[in-house]
Backbone bond lengths (Angstrom), bond angles and torsions (degrees), N, CA, C in turn:
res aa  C-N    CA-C-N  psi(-1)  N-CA   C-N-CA  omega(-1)  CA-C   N-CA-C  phi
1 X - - - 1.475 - - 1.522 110.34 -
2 X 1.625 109.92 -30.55 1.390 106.38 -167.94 1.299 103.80 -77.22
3 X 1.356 131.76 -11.46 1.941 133.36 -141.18 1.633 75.57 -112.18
4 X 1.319 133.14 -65.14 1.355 141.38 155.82 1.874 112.49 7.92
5 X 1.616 92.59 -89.12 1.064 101.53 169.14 1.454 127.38 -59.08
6 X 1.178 118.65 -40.15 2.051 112.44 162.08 1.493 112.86 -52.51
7 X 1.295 113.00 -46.46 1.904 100.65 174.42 1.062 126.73 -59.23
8 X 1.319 109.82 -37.59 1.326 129.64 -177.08 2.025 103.15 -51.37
9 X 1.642 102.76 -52.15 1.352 107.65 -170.72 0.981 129.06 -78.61
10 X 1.756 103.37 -21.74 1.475 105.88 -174.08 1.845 88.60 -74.84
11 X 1.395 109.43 -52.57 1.573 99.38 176.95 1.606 127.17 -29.54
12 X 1.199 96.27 -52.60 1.548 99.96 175.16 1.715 111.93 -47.58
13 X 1.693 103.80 -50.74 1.281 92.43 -177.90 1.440 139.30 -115.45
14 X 1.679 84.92 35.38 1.985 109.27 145.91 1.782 95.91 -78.30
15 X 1.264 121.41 -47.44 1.411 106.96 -142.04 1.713 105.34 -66.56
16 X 1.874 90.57 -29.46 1.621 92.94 -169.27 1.784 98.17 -76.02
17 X 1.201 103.52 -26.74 2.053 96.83 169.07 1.351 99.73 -57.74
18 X 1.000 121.83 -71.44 1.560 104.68 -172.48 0.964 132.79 -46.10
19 X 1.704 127.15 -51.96 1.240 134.97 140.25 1.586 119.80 19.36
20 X 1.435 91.88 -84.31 1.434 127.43 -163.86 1.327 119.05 -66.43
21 X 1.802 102.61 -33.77 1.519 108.81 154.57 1.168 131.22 -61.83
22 X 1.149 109.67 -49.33 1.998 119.82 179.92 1.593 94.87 -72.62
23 X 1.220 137.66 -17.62 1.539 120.37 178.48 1.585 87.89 -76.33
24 X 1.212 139.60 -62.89 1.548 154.11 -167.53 1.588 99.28 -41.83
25 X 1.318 105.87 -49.45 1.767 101.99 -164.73 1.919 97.66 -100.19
26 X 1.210 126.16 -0.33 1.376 115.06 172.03 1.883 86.99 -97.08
27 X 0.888 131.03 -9.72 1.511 122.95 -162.47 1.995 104.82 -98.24
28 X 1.312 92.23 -30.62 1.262 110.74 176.48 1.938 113.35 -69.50
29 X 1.734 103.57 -54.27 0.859 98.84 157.35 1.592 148.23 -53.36
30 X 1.096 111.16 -40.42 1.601 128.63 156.33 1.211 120.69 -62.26
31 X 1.294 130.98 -21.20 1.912 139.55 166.76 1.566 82.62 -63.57
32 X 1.617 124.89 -83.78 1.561 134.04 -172.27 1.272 97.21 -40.11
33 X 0.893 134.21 -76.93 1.696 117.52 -159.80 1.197 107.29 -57.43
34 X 1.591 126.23 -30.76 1.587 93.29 -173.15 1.644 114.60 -105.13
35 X 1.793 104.23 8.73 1.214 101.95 147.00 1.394 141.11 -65.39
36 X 1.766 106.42 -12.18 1.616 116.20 -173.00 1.599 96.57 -100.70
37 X 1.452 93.83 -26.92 1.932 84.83 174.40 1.659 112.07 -63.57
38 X 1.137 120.66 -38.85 1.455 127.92 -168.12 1.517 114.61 -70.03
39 X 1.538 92.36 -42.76 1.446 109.92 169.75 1.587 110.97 -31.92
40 X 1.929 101.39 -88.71 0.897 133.10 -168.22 1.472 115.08 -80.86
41 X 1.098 120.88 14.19 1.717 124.28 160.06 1.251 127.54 -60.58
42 X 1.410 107.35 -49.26 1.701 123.35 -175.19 1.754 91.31 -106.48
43 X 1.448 104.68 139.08 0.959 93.38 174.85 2.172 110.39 -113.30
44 X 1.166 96.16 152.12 1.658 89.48 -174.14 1.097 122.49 -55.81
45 X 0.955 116.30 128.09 1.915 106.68 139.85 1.194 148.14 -108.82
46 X 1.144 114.29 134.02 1.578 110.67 -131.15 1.408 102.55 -88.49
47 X 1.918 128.13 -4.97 1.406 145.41 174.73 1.739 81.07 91.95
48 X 1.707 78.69 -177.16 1.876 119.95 177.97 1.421 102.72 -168.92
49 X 1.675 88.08 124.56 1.975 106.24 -169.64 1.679 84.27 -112.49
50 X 1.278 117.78 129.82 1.268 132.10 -171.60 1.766 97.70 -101.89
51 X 1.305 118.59 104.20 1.219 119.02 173.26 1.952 113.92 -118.54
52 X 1.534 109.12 -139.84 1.309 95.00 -159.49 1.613 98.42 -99.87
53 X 1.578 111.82 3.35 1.700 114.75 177.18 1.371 95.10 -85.11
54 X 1.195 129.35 -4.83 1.973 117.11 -169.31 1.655 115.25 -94.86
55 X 1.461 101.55 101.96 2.150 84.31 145.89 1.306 127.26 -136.09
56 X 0.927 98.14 -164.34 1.709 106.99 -173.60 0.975 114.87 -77.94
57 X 1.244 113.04 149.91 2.050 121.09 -169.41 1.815 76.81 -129.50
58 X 1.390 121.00 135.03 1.626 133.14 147.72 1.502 102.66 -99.26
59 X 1.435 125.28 148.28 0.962 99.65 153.13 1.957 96.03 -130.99
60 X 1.171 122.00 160.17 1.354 150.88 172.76 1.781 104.09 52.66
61 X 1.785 123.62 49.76 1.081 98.84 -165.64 1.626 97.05 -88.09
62 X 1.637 123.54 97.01 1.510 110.39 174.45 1.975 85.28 -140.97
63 X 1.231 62.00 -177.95 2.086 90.35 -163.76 1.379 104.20 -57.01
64 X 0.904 139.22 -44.73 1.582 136.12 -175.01 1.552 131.72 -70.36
65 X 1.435 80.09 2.43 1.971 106.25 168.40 1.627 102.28 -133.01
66 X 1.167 120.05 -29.12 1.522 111.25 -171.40 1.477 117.07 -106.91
67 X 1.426 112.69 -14.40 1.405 117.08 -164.34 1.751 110.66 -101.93
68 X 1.134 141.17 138.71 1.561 134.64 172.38 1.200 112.74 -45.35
69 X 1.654 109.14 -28.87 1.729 92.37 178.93 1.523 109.22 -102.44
70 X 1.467 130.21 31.30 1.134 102.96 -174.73 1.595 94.56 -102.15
71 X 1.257 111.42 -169.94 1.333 134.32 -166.29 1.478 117.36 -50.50
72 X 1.317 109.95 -51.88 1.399 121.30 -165.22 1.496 100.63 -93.31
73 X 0.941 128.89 -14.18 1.372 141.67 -167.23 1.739 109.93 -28.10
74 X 0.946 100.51 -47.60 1.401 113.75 168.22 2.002 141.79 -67.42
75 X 1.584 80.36 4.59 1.379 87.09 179.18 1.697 105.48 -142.14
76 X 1.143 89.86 -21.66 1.919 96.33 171.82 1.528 111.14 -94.24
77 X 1.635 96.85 -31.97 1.958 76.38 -172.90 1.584 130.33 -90.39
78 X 1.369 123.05 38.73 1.314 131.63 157.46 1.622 105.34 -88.68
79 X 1.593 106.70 -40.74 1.779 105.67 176.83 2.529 100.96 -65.34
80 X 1.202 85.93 -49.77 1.441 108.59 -150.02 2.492 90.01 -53.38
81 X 1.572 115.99 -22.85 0.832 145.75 166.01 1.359 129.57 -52.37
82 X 1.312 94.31 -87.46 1.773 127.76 151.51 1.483 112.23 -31.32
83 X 1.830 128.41 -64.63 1.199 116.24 -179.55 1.432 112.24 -85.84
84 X 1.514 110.18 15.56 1.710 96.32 -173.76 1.407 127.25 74.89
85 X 1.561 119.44 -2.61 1.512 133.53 -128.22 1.236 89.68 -73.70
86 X 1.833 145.84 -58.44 1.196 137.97 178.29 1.593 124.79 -23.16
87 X 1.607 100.82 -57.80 1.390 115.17 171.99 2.083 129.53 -55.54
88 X 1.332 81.61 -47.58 1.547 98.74 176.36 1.519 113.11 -63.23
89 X 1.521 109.78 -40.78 1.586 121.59 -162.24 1.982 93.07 -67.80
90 X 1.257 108.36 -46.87 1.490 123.23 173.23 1.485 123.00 -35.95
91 X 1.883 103.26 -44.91 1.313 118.60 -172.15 1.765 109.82 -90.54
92 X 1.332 93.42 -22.83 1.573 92.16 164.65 1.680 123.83 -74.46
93 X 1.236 111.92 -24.41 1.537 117.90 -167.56 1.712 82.78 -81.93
94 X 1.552 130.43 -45.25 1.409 116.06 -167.39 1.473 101.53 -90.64
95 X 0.997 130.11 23.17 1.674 138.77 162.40 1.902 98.30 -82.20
96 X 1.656 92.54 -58.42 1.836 77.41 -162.16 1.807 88.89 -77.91
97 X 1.111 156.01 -24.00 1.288 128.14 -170.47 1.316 111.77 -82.65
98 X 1.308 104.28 10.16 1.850 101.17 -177.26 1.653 97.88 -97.08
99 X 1.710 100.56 -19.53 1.782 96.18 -151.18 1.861 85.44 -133.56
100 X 0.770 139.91 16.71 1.106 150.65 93.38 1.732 81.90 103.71
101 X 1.743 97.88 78.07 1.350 102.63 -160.76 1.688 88.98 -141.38
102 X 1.704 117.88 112.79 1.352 105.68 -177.65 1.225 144.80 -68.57
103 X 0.882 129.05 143.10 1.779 133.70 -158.45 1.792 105.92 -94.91
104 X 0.913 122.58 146.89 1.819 123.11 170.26 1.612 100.42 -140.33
105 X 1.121 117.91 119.84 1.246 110.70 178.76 1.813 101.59 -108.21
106 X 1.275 111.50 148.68 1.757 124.83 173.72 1.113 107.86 -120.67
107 X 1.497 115.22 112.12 1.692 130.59 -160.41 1.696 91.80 -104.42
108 X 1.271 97.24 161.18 1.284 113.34 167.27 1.521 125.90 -110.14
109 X 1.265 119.77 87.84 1.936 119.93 169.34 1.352 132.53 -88.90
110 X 1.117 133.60 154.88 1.473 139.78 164.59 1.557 98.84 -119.58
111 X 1.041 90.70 144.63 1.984 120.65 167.43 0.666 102.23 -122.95
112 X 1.457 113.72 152.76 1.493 137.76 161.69 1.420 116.97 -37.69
113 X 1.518 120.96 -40.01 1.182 110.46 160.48 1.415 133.33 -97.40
114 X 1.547 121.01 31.50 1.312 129.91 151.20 1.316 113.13 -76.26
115 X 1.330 134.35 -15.34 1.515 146.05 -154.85 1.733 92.59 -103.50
116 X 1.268 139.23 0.88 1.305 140.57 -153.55 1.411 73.33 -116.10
117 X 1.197 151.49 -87.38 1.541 151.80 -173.73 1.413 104.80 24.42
118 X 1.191 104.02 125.35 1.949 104.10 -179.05 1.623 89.51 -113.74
119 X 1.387 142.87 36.44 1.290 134.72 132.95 1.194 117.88 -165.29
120 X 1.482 125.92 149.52 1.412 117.08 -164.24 1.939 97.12 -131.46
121 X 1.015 129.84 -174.48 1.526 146.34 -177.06 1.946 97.46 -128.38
122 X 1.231 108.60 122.90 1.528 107.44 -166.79 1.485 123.33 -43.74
123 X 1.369 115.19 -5.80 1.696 116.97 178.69 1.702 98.96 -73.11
124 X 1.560 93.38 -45.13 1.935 99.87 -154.71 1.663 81.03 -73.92
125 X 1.349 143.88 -48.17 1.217 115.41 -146.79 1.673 108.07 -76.53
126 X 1.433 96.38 -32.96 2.070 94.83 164.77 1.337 110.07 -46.27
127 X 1.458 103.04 -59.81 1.771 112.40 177.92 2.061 104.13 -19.72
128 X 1.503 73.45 -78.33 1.759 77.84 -175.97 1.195 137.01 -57.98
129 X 1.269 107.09 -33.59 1.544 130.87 -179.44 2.050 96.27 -67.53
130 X 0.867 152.95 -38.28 1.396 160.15 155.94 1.346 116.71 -73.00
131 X 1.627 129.16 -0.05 1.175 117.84 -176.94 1.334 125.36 65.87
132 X 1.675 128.06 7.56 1.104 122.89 170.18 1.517 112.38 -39.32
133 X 1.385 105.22 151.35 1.364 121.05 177.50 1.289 145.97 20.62
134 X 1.951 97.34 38.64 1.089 115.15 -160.67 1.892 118.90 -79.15
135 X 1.191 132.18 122.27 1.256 120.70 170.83 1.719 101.98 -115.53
136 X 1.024 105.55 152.30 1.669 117.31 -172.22 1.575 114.17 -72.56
137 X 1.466 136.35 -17.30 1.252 132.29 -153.76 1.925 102.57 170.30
138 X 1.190 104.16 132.05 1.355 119.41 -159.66 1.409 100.98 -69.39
139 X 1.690 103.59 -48.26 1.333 127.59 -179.49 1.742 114.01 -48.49
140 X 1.616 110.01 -38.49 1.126 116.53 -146.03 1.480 111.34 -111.87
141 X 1.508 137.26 165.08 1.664 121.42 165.30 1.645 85.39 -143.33
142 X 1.468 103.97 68.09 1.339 107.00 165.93 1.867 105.80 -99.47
143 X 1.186 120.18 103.32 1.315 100.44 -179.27 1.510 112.55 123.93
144 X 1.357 96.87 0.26 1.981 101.97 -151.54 1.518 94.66 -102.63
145 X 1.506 113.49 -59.38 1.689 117.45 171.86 1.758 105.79 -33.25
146 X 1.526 99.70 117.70 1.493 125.58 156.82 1.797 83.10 82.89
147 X 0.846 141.62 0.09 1.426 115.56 171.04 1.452 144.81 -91.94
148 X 0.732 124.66 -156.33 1.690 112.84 -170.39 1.394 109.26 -63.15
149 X 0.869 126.32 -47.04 1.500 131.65 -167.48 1.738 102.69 -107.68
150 X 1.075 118.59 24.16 1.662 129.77 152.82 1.646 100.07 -84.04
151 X 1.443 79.75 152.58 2.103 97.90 176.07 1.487 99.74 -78.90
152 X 1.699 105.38 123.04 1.225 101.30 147.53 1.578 139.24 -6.65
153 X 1.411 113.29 127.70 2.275 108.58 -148.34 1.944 78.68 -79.45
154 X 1.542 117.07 -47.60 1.648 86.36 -178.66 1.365 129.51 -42.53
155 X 1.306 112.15 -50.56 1.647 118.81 -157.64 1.921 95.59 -81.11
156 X 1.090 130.83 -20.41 0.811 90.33 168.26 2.177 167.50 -75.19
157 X 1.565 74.86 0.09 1.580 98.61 156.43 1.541 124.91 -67.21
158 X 1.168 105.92 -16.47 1.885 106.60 168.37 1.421 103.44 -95.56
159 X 1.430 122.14 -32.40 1.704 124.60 -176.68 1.274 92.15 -61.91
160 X 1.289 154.68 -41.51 1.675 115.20 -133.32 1.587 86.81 -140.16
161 X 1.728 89.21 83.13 1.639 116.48 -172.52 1.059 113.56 -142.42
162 X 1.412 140.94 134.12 1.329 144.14 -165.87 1.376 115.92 -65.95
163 X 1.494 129.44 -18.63 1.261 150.20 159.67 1.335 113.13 -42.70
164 X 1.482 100.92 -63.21 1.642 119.60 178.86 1.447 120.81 -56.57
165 X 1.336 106.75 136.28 1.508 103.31 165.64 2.016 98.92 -135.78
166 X 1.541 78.20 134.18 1.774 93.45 -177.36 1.733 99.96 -98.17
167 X 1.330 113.51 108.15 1.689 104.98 171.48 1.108 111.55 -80.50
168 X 1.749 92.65 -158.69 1.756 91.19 -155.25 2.083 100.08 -92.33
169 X 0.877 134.29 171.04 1.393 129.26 173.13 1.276 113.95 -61.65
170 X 1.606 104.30 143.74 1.470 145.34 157.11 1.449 95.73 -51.54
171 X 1.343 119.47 164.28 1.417 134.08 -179.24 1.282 102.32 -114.94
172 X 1.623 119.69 -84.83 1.213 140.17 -150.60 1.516 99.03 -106.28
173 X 1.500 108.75 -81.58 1.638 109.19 -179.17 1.270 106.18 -135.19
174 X 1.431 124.32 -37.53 1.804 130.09 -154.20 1.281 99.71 -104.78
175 X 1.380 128.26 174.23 1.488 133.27 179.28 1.722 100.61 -107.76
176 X 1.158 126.49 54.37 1.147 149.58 142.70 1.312 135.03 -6.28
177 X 2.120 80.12 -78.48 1.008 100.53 -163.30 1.898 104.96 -127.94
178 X 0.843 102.44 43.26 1.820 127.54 -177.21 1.289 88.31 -142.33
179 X 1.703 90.24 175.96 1.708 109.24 -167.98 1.409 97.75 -125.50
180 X 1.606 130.62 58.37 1.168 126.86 174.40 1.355 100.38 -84.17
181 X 2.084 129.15 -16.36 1.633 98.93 -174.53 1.290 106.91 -83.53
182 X 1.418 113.89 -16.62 1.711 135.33 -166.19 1.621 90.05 -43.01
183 X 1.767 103.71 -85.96 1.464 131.17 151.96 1.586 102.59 25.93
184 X 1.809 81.69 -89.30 1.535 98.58 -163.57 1.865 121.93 -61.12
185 X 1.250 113.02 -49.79 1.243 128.66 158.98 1.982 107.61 -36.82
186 X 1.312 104.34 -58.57 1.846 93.65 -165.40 1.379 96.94 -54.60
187 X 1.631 132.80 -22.46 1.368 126.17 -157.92 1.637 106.39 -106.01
188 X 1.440 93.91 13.61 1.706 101.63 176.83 1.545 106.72 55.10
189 X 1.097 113.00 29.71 1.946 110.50 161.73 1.734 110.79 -81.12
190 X 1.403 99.77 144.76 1.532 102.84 -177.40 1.610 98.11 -116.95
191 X 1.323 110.54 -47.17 1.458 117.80 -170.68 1.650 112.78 -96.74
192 X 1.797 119.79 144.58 1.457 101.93 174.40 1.673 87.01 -139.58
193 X 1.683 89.27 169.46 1.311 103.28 -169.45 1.575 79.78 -114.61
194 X 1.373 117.66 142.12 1.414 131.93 -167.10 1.364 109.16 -115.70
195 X 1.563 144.15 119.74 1.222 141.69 161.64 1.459 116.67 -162.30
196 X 1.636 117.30 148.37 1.646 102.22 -178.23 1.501 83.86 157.83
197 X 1.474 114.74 -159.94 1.672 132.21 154.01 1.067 127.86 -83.89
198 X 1.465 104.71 165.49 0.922 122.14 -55.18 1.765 122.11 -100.52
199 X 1.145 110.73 142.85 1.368 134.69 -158.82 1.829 119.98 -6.73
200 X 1.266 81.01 -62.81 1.891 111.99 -159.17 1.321 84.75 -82.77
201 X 1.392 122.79 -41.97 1.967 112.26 -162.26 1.313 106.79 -110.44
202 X 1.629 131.80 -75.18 0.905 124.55 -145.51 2.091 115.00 -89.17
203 X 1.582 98.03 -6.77 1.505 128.01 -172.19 1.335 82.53 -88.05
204 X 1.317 127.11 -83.77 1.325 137.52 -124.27 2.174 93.74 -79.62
205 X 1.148 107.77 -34.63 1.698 115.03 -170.90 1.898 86.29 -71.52
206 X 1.279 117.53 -51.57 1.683 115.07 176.46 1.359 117.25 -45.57
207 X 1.255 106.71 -51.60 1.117 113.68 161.22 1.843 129.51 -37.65
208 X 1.696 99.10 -66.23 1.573 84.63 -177.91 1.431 113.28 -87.33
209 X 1.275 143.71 14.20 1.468 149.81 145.16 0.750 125.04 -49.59
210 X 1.557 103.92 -44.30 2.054 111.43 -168.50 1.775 86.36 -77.39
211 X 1.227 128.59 -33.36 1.459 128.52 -179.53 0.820 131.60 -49.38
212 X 1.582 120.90 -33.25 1.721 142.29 -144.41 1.902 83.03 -117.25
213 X 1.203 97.15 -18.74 1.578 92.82 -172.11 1.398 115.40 -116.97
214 X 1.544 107.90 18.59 1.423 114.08 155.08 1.578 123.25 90.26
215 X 1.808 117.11 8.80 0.637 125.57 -177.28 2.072 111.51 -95.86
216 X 1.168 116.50 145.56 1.312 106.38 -176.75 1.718 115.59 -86.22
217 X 1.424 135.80 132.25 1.282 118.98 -167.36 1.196 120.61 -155.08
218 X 1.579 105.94 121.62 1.724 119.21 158.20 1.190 120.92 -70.39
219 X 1.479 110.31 164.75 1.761 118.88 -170.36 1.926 86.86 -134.86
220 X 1.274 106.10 140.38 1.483 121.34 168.16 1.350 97.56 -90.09
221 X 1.535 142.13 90.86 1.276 145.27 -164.37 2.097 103.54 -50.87
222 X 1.933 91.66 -59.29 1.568 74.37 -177.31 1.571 110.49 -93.03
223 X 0.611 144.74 86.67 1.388 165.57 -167.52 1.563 130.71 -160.18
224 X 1.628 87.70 14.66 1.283 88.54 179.69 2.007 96.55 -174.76
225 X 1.601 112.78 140.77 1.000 102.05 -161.87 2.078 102.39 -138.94
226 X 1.114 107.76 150.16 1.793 116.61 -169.07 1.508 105.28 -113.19
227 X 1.447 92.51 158.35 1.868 107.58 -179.59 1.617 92.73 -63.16
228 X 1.405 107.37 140.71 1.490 106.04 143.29 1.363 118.41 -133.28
229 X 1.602 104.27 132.27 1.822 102.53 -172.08 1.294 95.52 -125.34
230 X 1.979 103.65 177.90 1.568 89.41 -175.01 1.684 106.60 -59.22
231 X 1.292 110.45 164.73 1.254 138.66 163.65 2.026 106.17 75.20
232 X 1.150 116.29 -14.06 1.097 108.74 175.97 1.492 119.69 -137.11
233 X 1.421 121.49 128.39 1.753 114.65 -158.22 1.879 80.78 -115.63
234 X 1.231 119.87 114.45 1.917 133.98 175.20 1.887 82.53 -60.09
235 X 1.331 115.27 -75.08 1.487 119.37 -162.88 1.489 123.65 -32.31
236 X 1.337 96.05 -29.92 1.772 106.08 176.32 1.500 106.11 -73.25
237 X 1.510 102.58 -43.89 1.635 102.20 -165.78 1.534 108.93 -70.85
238 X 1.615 115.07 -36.13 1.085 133.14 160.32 1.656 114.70 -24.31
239 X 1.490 100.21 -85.62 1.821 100.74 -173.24 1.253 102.48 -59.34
240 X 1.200 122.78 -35.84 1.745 111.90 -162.31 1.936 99.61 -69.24
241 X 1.224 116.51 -48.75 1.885 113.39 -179.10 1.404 84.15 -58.80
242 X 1.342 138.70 -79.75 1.488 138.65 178.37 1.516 107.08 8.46
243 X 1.324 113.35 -80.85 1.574 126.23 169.36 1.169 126.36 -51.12
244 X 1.463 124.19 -40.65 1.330 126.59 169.73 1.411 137.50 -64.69
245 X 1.506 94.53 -16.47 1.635 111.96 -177.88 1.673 116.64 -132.13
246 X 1.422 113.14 -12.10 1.217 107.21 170.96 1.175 146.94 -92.80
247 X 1.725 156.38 142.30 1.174 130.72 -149.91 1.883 112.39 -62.94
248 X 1.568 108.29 -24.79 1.176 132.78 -168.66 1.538 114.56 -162.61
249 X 1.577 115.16 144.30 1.349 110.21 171.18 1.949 102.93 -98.44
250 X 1.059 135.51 123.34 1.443 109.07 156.49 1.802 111.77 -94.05
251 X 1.537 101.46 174.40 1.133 130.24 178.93 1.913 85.55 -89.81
252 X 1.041 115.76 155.87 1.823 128.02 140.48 1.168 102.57 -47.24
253 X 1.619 133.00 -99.08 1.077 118.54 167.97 1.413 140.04 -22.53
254 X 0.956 118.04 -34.05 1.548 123.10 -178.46 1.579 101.91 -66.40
255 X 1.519 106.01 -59.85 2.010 109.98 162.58 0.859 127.31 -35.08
256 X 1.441 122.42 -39.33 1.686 134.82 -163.43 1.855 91.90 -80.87
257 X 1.425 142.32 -22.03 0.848 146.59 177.26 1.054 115.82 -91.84
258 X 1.202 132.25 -50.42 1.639 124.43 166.26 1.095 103.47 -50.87
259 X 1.533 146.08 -54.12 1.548 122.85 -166.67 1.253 90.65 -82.73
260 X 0.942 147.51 -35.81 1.576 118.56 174.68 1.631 112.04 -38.18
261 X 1.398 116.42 -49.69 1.336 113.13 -162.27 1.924 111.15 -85.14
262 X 1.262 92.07 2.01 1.665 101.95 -170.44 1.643 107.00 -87.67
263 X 1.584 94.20 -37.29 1.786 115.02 171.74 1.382 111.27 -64.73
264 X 1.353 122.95 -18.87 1.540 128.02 174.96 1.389 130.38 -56.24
């Protein structure tokens, strides 16, 4: 009875050793996990110090994304509204001529022989199928004044400035296949401040190019605005990649304050 009762106890007090271990290593585990939750909850930002390597990249600021009568008008301008983006895009062009910070804008064209394309990805074939940003001849700007794929009639008093450089056209969405890093590089820029059209496609692909190509880069969040149709809002997907990939998002306002404090 007595040998009985000793197995019995020492059993008992393996079980509570064990016990006591798996409380230790499930407790341990749960410290780690919710150290990686805490971690990885907020995500960093790593800032953007605007010095004399930084300028501005626009990309597509013309009428057929920004204007009521242009083409798309109907699917961008509840975002294009909402962020104010016309107004803001305005206050950025008189940001760098106040602070004397160069601008490159990456336009978007079609030619006559972009329309030859024997396959498109469903943005470009709407693109085409509506005549977005159509100009007749590479050579030529017969046709181009006030039209769809003309710059917005405000902004163009900051465009046609010796500061500015207008590259050559975007194709699809990214600067690819233009020479906006060429551009930027001959003028010894390292850093750009990113804003224009549109958000989700033609912003956000600029965005990770200038990345892959070594440039460091902020996004002016409202400064730039996406289609929203039923079932899918671009603007959401927009700021959120915005954040996920950029050194910093600013506000307009938030900009208008840093050079205030840079002029100090």
């Amino acid at each position: 009875m007595t040998s009985q009762l000793m197995k019995q106890k020492n059993n008992y007090k393996q079980t509570e050793i064990m016990k006591n271990q798996m409380i230790k290593l499930v407790s341990i585990y749960l410290l780690i996990l919710g150290f990686s939750s805490n971690t990885f909850a907020q995500l960093p930002d790593p800032g953007f110090i605007i010095d004399e390597t930084t300028a501005i990249v626009i990309t597509d600021p013309q009428n057929d994304f920004l204007s009521p009568e242009g083409v798309t008008w109907g699917v961008v301008g509840e975002s294009v509204q909402k962020n104010n983006t016309v107004e803001n895009l305005e206050t950025i062009f008189k940001l760098a001529e106040e602070n004397g910070i160069k601008v490159f804008i990456s336009p978007h064209y079609y030619y006559e022989h972009d329309h030859t394309w024997k396959f498109e990805g469903s943005l470009e074939k709407l693109m085409h199928d509506i005549s977005m940003f159509d100009r007749g001849d590479q050579l030529s700007l017969y046709g181009f004044e006030g039209s769809g794929a003309d710059f917005l009639e405000r902004y163009k008093k900051y465009i046609v400035k010796d500061y500015v450089t207008v590259v050559g056209p975007h194709k699809i969405y990214g600067p690819e296949q233009n020479d906006l890093s060429l551009q930027l590089r001959k003028q010894k820029i390292d850093k750009v401040i990113l804003a224009g059209m549109s958000g989700n496609l033609c912003v956000e692909s600029h965005l990770r190019e200038l990345l892959e190509d070594g440039f460091e880069v902020s996004v002016v969040g409202d400064a730039t605005a996406s289609a929203i149709v039923p079932g899918y809002d671009g603007n959401a997907a927009a700021q959120t990649n915005f954040r996920f990939i950029s050194s910093h998002v600013y506000t307009t306002e938030e900009l208008v304050e840093v050079f205030k404090k840079i002029k100090k």
